[in-house]
N, C-alpha and C positions, 0 to 999 in steps of 0.2 A: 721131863715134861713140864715140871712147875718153872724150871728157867727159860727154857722154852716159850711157852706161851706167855709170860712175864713179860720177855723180851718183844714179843709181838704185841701185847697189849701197850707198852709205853712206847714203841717204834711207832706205830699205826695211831695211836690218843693223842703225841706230843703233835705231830704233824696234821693233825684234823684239829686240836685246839687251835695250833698257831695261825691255820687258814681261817678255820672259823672267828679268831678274834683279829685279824687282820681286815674278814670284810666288815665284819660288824663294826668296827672302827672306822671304815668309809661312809659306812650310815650318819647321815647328818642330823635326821630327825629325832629327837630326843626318846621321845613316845614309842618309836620302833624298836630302838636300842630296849630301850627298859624290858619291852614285851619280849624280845627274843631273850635278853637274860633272862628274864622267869623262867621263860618255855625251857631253857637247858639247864635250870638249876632245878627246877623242882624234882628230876630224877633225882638227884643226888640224894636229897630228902628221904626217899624210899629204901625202908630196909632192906637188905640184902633176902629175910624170908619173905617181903613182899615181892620183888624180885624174882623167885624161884617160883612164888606162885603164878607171876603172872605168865612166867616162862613153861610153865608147866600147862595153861588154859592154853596160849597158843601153840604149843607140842605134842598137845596131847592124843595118843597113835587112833581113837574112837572119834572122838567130840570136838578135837584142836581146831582152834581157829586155821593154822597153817592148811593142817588136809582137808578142811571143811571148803578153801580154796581148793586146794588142788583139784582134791573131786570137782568141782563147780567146771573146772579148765579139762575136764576128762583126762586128768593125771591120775595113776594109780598113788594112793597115800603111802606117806614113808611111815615108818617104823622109826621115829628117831631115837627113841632112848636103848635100840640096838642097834645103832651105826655110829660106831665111832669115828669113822671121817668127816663126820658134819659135827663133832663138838670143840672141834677149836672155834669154828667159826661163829657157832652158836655163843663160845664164851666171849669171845672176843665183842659179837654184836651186843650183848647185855652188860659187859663190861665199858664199851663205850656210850652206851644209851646210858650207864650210871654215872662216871665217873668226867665224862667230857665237859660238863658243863662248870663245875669249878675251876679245870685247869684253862678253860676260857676265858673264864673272870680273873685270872691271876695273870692271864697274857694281855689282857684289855684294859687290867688296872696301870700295866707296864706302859703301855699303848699310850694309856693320858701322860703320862711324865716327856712323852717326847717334846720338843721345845717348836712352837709351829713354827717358829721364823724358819728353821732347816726346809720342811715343808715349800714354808715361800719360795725360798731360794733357790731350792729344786724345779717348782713350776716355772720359775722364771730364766732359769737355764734350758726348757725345754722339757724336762722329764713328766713323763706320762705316770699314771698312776701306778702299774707294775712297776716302772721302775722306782717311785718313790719307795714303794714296799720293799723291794728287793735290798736298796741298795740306805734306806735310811732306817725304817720299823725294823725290819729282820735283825740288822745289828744290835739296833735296841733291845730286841729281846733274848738276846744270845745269853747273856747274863741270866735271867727269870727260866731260859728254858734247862739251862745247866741245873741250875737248885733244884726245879720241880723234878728233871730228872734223877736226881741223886734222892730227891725224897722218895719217886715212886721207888727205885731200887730198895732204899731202906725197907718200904713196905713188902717188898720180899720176905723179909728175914723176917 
């Protein structure tokens, strides 16, 4: 289980950070950029028992924000801390609502080192902004994303 879901949390993280600091990197306005970095860093901030608590106010099987919806949509409310098919995904969603926001900054720090003249050069051949991503950034970060990956594994052990 623990490699398991490991493996799914930096399969699914690596891949949402890299998109995520890929558009945030198209953002030109300075002010925008800033505020979206906050907004994904300040989970990280948050302890792990803060975390549990807040997971625990929206789970919870009586008063949860989650069934206090559902009821609301005439769904009968889950029972989730006895269904265990809903907690990979539960860990996984709190896992990336914690943890997404640094390895963003560490892909967007990568992002500024690119050299723009490539960029120009790219525009001026034609290439649309997918493909500068694909075929200029992405290699860029191939290096940042290997390390980051080898550190999340480390935090296995």
């Amino acid at each position: 289980n623990t490699l398991l879901l490991n493996a799914m949390f930096i399969t699914v993280s690596t891949i949402l950070a890299v998109i995520f600091a890929l558009m945030l990197f198209e953002i030109k306005k300075r002010w925008v950029v800033k505020t979206f970095q906050t907004i994904f860093v300040i989970p990280s901030l948050v302890s792990w028992v803060v975390v549990g608590y807040i997971s625990y106010a929206i789970l919870q099987p009586q008063n949860g924000l989650l069934n206090n919806v559902l009821g609301m949509l005439g769904i009968q409310p889950i029972m989730w801390y006895s269904m265990p098919q809903y907690w990979p995904w539960i860990l996984l969603f709190f896992s990336l609502w914690k943890g997404l926001g640094m390895s963003l900054l560490y892909y967007y720090a990568a992002l500024m080192g690119v050299d723009e003249s490539m960029f120009e050069a790219a525009k001026l051949d034609g290439a649309n902004r997918l493909q500068m991503s694909w075929y200029i950034s992405l290699p860029f970060l191939v290096p940042t994303i290997i390390i980051l990956t080898i550190l999340h594994i480390g935090n296995i052990f």
